[in-house]
N, C-alpha and C positions, 0 to 999 in steps of 0.2 A: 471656250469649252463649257462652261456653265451655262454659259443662253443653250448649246446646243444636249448638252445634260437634260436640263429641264423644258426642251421639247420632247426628249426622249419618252423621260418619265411621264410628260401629262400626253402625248400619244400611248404609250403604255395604258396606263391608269384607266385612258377613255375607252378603249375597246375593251380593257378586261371586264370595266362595270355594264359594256352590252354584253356581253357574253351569259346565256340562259346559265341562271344560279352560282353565279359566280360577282361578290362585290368587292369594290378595293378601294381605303383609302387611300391619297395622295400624300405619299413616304417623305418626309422631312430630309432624312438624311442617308449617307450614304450612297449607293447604286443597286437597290433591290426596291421589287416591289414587293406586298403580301397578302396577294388576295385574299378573301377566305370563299370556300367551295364548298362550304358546308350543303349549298340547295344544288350540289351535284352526287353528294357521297350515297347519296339513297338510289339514283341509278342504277343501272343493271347495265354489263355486258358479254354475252354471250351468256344470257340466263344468269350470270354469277352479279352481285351487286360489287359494286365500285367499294364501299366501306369506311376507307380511310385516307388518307390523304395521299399515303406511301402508297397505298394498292392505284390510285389516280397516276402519282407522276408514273408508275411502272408503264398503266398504261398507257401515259402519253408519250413515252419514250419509244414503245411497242408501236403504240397505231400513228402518230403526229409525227414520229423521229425527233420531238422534242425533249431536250434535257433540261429539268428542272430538280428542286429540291422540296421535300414535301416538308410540311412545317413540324413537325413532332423534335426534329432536334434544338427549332428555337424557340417550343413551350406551348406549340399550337395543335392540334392535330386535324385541325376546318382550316388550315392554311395552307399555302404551295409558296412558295421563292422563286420569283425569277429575276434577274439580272438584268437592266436597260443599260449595263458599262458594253454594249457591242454597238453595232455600226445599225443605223435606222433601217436597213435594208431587213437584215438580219431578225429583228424586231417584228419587223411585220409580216414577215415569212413565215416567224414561231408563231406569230399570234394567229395567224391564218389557220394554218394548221392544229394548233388547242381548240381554236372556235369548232371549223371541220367535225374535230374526234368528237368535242363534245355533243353537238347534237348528233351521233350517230349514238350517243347512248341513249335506253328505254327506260 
């Protein structure tokens, strides 16, 4: 389970850091990663700007059907939480879909 952990994580890590304005180090421990999105919160969607971390995951719950957590409750508010403890499938379905929403913002 740890070789297959940290495939998880470094496929995670490597798409979120292509993803336009969005970087992420490579998380030590645990089962989360924590990008920061800072070079997305100036965005705009639907005329309204994106702003905050929490106004982001809303959205990508909204348009991605992804569920995430935005970072303000672990001291961040340019960071997002997501979880690589699910199945590689799963992974790359959520990432697909974050990537999507993201560039359909202005």
């Amino acid at each position: 389970m740890v070789t297959e952990f940290d495939r998880r994580r470094r496929v995670m890590v490597d798409r979120l850091n292509r993803m336009p304005g969005v970087t992420c180090r490579m998380p030590t421990g645990a089962f989360y990663a924590f990008p920061n999105v800072s070079g997305v919160l100036s965005r705009r969607w639907n005329d309204q700007p994106i702003g905050s971390a929490s106004n982001l995951a809303s959205y990508l719950l909204k348009e991605a059907q992804v569920a995430l957590v935005p970072g303000e409750p672990f001291g961040s508010d340019q960071h997002i939480r997501l979880s690589y403890a699910t199945s590689m499938e799963a992974i790359e379905r959520g990432l697909t879909r974050i990537e999507t929403a993201l560039r359909k913002l202005t």
